[in-house]
Phi, psi and omega in degrees: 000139177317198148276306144334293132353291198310308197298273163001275209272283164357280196280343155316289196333291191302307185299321195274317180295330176288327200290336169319298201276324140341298169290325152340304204256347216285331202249358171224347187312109172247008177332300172282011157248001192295170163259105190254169208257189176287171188098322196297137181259181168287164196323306207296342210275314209271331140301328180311294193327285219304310152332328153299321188259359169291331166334263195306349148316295189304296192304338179285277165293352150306318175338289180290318154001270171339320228239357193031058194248332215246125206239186182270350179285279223294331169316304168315331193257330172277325178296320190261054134248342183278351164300297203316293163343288211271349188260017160303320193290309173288328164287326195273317178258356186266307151308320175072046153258072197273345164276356190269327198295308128020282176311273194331296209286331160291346157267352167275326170325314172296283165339313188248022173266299179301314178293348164273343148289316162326300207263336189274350168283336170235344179207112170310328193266009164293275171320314182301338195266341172268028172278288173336272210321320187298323203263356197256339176272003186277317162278343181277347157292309166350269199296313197294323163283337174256357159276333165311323172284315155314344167198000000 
């Protein structure tokens, strides 16, 4: 497969599952009646954010790709954080479980901890383009616990 292919389908791949579970949650998004803590940003921020990082997510694993880098490990460990991923949304608003959603996010937070040991282990700037997704899902525990506790 080209490069061009790779890069393409990498970076679609993420981008498209995410705007799906978007269209999923967009009709349960209660964000803007919650009680948030300080720091929380406005609505418009979490699509830009999450589209930047499905970006570098996607491009992150073209890398490896490209590269005949990507093993049945680091597959496994990216495919099961990008599962984690797309199902938090559905759980904290289509569900409202936002304490089972706390844990999930925190298991995801490990998942993309390991996988950026993973990709810096075969390509440093593999790993380095998930440093945002690591600190942003970090903030979204922030927030995702204290609007539980908050309402």
């Amino acid at each position: 497969m080209s490069k061009f292919k790779i890069y393409a389908k990498s970076i679609l791949i993420p981008i498209i599952l995410g705007t799906i579970v978007g269209l999923i949650t967009k009709n349960s998004m209660d964000y803007s009646n919650l009680i948030k803590p300080v720091l929380s940003p406005p609505p418009i921020v979490f699509p830009i954010v999450w589209t930047i990082l499905y970006f570098l997510m996607g491009v992150s694993y073209a890398i490896l790709d490209s590269n005949n880098l990507i093993d049945k490990k680091s597959n496994l460990i990216y495919f099961a954080q990008l599962f984690f991923n797309l199902a938090w949304p559905i759980i904290f608003f289509v569900f409202k479980a936002r304490l089972f959603a706390s844990f999930w996010l925190v298991t995801l937070i490990i998942l993309v901890a390991l996988m950026i040991s993973n990709f810096i282990s075969k390509k440093k700037i593999s790993g380095i383009l998930q440093i945002p997704y690591l600190i942003w899902c970090s903030f979204a525990l922030y927030l995702n616990i204290f609007i539980y506790l908050f309402n």
